[in-house]
C-alpha positions in Angstrom: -148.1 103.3 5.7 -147.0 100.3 7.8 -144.1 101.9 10.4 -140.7 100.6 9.8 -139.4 98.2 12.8 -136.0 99.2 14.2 -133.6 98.0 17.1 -134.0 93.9 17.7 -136.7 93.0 14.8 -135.5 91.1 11.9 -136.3 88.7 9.6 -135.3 84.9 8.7 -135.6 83.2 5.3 -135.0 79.6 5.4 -136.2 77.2 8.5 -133.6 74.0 7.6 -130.9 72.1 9.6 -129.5 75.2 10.6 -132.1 78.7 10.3 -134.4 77.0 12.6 -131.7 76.7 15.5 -130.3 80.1 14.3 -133.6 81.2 14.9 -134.1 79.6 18.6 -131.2 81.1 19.8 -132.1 84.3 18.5 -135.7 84.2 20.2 -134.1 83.2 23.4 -131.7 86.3 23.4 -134.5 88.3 23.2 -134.5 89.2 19.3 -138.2 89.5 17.6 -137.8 87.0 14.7 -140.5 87.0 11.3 -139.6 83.8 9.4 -140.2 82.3 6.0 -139.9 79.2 4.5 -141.2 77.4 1.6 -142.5 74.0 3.2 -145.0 75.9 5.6 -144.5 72.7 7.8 -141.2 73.6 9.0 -142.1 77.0 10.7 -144.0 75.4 13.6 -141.1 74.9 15.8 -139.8 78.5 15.8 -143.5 80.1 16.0 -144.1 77.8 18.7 -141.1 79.6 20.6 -142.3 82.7 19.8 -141.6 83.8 16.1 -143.7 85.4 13.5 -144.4 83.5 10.4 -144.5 85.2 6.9 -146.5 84.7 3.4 -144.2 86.0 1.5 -141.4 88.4 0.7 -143.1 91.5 0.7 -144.2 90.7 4.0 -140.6 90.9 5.4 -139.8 94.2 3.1 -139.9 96.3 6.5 -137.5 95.1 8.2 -134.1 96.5 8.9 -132.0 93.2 8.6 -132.9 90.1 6.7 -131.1 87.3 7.0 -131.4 84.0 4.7 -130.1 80.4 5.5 -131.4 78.6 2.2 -129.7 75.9 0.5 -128.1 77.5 -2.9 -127.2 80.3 -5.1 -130.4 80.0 -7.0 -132.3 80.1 -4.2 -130.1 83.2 -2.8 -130.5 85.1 -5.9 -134.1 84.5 -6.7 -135.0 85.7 -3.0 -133.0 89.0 -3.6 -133.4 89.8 -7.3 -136.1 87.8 -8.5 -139.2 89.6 -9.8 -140.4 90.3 -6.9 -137.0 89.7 -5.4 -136.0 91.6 -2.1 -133.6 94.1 -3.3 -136.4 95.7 -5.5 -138.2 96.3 -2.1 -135.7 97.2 0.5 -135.0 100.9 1.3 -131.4 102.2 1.8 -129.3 101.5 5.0 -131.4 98.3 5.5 -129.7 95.0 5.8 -129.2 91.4 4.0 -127.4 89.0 5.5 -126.1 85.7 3.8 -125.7 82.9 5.7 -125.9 79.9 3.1 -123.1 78.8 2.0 -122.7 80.1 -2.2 -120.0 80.9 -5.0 -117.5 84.0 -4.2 -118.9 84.8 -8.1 -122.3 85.1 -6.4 -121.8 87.1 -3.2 -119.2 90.0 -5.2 -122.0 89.8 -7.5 -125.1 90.5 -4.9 -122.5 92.9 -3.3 -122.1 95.4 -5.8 -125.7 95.8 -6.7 -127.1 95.9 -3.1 -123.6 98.6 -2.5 -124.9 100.4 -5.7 -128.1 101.1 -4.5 -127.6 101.6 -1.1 -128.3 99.1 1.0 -125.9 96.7 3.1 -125.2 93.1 1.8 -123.1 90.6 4.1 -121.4 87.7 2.7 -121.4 85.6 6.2 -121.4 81.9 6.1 -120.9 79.9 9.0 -119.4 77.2 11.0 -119.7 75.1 13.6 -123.5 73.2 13.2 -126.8 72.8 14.4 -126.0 72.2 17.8 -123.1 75.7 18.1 -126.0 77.7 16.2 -128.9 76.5 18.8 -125.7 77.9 21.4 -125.1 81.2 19.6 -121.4 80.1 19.5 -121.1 79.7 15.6 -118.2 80.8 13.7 -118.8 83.8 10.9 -116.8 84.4 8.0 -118.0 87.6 6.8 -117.3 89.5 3.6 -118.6 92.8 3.9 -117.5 96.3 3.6 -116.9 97.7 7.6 -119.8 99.6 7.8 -122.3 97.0 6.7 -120.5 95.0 9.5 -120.8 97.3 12.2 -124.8 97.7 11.3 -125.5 94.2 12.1 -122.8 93.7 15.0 -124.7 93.1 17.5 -127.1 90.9 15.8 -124.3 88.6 14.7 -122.5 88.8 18.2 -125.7 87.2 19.0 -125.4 84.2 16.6 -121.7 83.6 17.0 -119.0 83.2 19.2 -116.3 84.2 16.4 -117.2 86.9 14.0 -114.4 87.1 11.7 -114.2 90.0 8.9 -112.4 88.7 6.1 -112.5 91.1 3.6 -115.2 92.7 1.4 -118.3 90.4 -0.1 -117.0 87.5 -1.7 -114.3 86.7 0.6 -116.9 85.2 3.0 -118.1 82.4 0.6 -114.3 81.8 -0.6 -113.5 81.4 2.9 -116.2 79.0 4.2 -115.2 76.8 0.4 -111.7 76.5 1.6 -113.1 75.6 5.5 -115.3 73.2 3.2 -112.3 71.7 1.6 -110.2 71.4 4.4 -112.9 69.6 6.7 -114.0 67.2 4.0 -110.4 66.0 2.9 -110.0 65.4 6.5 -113.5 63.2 6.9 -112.2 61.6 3.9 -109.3 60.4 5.3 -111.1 59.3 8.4 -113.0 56.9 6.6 -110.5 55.4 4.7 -107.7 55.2 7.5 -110.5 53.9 9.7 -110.9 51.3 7.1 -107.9 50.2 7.3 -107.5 49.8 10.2 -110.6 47.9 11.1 -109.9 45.6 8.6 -106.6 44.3 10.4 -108.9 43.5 13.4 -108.7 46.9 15.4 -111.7 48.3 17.0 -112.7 51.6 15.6 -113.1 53.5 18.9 -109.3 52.2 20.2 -108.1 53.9 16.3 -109.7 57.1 17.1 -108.0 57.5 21.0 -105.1 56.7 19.2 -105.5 59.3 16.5 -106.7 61.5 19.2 -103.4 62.3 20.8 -101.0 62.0 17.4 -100.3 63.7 14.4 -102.9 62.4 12.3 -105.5 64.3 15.3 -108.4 65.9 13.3 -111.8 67.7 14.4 -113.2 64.9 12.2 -111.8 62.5 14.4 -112.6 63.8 17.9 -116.1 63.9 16.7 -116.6 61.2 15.0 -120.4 60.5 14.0 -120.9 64.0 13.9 -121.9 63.6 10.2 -123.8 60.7 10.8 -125.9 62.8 13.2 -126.5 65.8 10.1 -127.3 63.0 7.4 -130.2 61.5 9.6 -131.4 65.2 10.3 -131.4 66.0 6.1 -133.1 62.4 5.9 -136.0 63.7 8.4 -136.0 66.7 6.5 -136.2 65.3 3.3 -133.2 67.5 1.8 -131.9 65.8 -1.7 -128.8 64.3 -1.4 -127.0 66.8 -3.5 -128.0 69.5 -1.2 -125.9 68.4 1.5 -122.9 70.0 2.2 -120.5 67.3 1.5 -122.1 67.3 -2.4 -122.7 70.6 -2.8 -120.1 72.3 -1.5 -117.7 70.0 -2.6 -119.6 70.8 -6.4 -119.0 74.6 -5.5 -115.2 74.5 -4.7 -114.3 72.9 -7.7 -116.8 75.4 -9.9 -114.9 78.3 -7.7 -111.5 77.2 -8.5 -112.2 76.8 -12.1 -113.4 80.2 -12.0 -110.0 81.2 -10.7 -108.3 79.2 -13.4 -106.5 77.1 -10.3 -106.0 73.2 -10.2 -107.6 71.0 -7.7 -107.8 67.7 -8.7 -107.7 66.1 -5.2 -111.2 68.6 -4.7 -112.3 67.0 -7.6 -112.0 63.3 -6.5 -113.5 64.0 -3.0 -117.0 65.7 -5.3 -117.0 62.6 -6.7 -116.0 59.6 -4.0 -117.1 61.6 -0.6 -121.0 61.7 -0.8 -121.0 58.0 -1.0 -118.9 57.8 2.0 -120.8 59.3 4.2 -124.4 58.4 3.1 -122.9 54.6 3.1 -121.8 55.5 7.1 -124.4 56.8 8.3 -126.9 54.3 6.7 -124.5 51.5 8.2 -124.6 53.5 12.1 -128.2 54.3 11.8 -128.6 50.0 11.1 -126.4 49.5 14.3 -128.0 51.8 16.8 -131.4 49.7 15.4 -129.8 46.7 15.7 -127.9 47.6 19.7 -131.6 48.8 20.6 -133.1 45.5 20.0 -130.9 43.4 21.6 -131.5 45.9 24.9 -135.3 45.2 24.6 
């Protein structure tokens, strides 16, 4: 019988925007990383810095923490209690950690199975994008109960700068849906008030110094193009438009607060007006960095 590995081996499901520079960082802090993802093609960058690349689940069944970064809460569920699912393999005291962002539904769900038989389940989405995850300087919302936390501390020390428990599993996705909210309305406004003002004649970069030092100041605002910069990477990627975060998530906090019998229309309106927004932006920068690079050649 294969030997279980303790102490700084784990396992990664999901190689995307975000689990491939999770897993850089990880390698570079000295962490032994086996990966899996579904398009084989998307491993080669981690292996090449040093990972292991897996088959299939049962290849990662040894491992004392797992952690996945996949795109949704089918994907999450069929990973952990498909046929052939995780949970069905894992011993107790071993570890699953849930990066992707899912329904609260979902992650109290996973929670009191994997609690029930034993094993530790984390709710921990996270903040802060490719580039803070490549820097281990993420921020974690995690819903877990304290001893499941403390199992994986020093792994998630490792992965962010922030690791914030906010309350047992479930309260992790809720948390990173209301972040989701919050950020989005704000990138909404950006693009309209940006509109406006460009259309009187001001230049977009003299609105946003403006902004930058007044009330209407917002992350989305001091960095601007940000989203630009993720659409172009899910376009490499090939991720469906209604994968990305500003769709999905948008999709998930109205489906949440339905759940929760609570009212939010303006949520509702940004699921349906936001997507286009930004898919419309960064088509229209992606045309002028084109366009500026072949007036410099």
């Amino acid at each position: 019988m294969k030997e279980r590995p303790t102490g700084r081996h784990i396992a990664f499901i999901g190689i995307g925007n975000l689990g491939e520079s999770m897993v850089l960082n990880l390698l570079e802090r000295g962490w032994d990383v086996t990966v899996l993802d579904r398009a084989v093609d998307r491993v080669g960058g981690v292996t090449a810095a040093g990972a292991t690349a897996a088959k299939e689940l049962t290849d990662l069944k040894d491992h004392d923490i797992i952690c996945l970064a996949v795109p949704d809460d089918e994907a999450v569920t069929k990973i952990l209690l498909g046929s052939s699912g995780l949970m069905h393999q894992l011993q107790p005291h071993q570890s699953v950690i849930v990066h992707s962002t899912i329904l609260p539904a979902t992650a109290r769900s996973l929670g009191e199975q994997f609690n029930a038989a034993g094993l530790n389940f984390l709710d921990a989405p996270v903040s802060g994008g490719a580039a803070r995850a490549r820097s281990g300087e993420l921020t974690l919302m995690v819903g877990a109960t304290a001893e499941a936390l403390a199992a994986v501390k020093e792994l998630l020390n490792d992965v962010a700068a922030d690791v914030i428990h906010v309350g047992p599993p479930g309260a992790g996705a809720a948390t990173k849906l209301a972040n989701q909210l919050m950020m989005f309305s704000a990138l909404a406004g950006a693009h309209e008030a940006l509109a406006l003002a460009t259309a009187y004649g001001v230049d977009e970069p003299h609105v946003l110094e403006a902004l930058s030092t007044s009330t209407g100041d917002t992350w989305v605002g001091r960095n601007w193009g940000f989203f630009d910069g993720v659409a172009a990477e899910y376009n490499r990627l090939g991720t469906p438009l209604r994968d990305r975060p500003w769709s999905k998530d948008l999709n998930e906090v109205v489906t949440a607060a339905r759940s929760a019998e609570i009212d939010v229309p303006f949520a509702a309106l940004l699921a349906q007006t936001l997507p286009r927004l930004v898919e419309q932006h960064a088509s229209l920068s992606k045309s002028m960095q084109e366009t500026k690079g072949d007036t410099n050649e």
